[in-house]
C-alpha positions in Angstrom: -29.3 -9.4 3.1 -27.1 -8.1 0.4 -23.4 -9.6 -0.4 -20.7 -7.9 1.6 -19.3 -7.0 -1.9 -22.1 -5.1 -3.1 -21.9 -2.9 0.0 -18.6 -1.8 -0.2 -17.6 2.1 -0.6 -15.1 1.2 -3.1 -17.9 0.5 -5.4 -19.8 3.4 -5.5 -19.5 7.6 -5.1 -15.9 8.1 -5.5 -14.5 4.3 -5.0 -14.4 3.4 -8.9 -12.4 6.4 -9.7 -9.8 4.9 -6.7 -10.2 1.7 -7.9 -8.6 2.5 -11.4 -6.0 5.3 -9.7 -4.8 1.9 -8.0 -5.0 -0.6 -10.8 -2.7 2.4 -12.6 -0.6 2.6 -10.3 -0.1 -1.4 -9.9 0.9 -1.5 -14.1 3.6 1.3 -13.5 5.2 -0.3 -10.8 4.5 -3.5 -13.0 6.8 -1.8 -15.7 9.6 0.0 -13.5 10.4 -3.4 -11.5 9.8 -5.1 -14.6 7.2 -7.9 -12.9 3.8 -8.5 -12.8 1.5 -6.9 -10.1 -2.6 -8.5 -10.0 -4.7 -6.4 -8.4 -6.9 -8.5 -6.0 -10.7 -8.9 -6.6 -12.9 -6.3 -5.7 -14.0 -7.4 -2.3 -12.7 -7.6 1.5 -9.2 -8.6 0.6 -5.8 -8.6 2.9 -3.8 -7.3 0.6 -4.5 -4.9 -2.9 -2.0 -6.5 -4.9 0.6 -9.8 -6.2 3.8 -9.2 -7.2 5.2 -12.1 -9.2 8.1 -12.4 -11.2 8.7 -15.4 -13.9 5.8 -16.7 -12.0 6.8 -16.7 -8.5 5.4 -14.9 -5.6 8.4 -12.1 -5.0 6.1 -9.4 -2.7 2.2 -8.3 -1.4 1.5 -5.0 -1.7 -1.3 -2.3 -0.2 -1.8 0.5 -2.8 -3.3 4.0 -2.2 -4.0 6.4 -4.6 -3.8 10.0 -3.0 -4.6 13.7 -4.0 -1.3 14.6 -2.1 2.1 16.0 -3.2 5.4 15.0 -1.9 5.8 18.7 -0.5 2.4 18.2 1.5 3.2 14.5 2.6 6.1 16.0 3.9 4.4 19.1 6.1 1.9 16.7 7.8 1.6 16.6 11.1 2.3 14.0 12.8 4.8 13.2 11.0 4.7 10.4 8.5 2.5 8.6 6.1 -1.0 7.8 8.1 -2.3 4.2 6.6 -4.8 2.1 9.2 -2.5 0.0 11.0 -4.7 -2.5 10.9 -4.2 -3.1 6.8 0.2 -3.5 8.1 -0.5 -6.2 9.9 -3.1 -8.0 8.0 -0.6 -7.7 5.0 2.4 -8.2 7.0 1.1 -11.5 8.7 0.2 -12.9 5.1 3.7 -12.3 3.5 5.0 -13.8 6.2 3.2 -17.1 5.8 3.4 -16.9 2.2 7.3 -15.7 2.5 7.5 -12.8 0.8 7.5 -8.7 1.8 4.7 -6.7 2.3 5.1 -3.2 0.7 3.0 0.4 0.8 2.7 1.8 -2.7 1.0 5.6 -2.8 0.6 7.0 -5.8 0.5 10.9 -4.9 -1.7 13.0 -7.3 -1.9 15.5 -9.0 2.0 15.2 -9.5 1.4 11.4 -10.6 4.6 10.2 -8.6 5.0 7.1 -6.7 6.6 6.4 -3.7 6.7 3.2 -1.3 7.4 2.2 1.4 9.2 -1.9 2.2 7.1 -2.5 5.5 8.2 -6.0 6.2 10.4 -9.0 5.4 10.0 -12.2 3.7 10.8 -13.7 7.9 8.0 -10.8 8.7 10.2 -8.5 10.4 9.1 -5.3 10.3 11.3 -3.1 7.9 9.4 0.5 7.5 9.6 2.5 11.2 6.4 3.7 12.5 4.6 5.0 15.2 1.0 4.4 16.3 -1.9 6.5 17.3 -5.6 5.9 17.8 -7.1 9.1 15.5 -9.8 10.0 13.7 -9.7 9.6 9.8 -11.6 9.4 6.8 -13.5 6.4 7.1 -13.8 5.5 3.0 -12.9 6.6 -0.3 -16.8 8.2 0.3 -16.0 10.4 3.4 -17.3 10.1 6.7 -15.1 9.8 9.8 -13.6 6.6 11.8 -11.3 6.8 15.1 -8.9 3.8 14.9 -5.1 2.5 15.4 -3.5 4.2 13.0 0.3 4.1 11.5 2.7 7.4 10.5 5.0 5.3 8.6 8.5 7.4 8.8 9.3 9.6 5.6 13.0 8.5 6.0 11.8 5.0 4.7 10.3 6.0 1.5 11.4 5.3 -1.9 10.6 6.6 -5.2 9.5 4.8 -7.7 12.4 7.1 -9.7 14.7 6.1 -7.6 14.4 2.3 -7.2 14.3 -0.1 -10.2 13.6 -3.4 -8.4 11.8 -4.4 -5.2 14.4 -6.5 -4.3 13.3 -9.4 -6.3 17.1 -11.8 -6.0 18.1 -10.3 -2.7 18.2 -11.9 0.9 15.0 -12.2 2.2 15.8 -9.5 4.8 17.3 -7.1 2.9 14.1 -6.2 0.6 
């Protein structure tokens, strides 16, 4: 049988080519917020990304890569930013035992901005508003289609990377 790793989308077709629009987009948020964001393994992982600071654990963070402007993000209907719900609350449940926030980082091309979104608290309250829907999707970086729970995070919550300096690394652990 061959190792889960090996057949993962993200490693063939198009998934390389995501994989380094990600690992891009973690080193500019690295340099605005002035910390460190590791990329995790390439494999089944919770979360796409650390965020440490001085060497301590400050945030987790999913990070999408997107052939999407901010004008389009903003005409889609519904409404919001769709990301598998699933992926919020496997991130969200592992900040909160680790005691950190969980963020949503999409870098939208071919305008190369990024914009984020703080989806929970350090106490694991949840701090971006959504609503959920079972719809079909793209299934992988590769195509194909999946019907699942998914989340239209609200467009009211999202920051820009131009607009935002820090993720709230020094703050209470509710107000990040």
């Amino acid at each position: 049988m061959m190792p889960a790793a090996a057949r993962l989308d993200c490693l063939h077709g198009n998934g390389p080519a995501a994989l380094a629009r990600q690992e891009a987009i973690a080193q500019r948020i690295a340099r605005a917020w002035q910390c460190d964001v590791s990329t995790t393994p390439t494999g089944p992982a919770p979360v796409d990304a650390v965020i440490t600071c001085g060497g301590e654990l400050i945030g987790l963070a999913e990070i999408k890569a997107r052939d999407l402007t901010l004008a389009a993000l903003r005409r889609m209907q519904p409404p919001g930013y769709l990301v598998t719900f699933d992926k919020l609350r496997r991130g969200r449940a592992l900040a909160h035992v680790l005691s950190v926030p969980y963020h949503l980082i999409v870098g939208l091309y071919p305008e190369q901005r990024i914009v984020w979104w703080n989806v929970s608290t350090a106490t694991g309250a949840w701090r971006a508003r959504f609503t959920v829907e079972r719809t079909p999707t793209q299934a992988t970086c590769n195509g194909g289609t999946a019907r699942r729970l998914n989340a239209y995070l609200a467009l009211d919550d999202m920051r820009t990377l131009d607009g935002v300096r820090s993720c709230g690394h020094g703050e209470s652990a509710d107000a990040v």
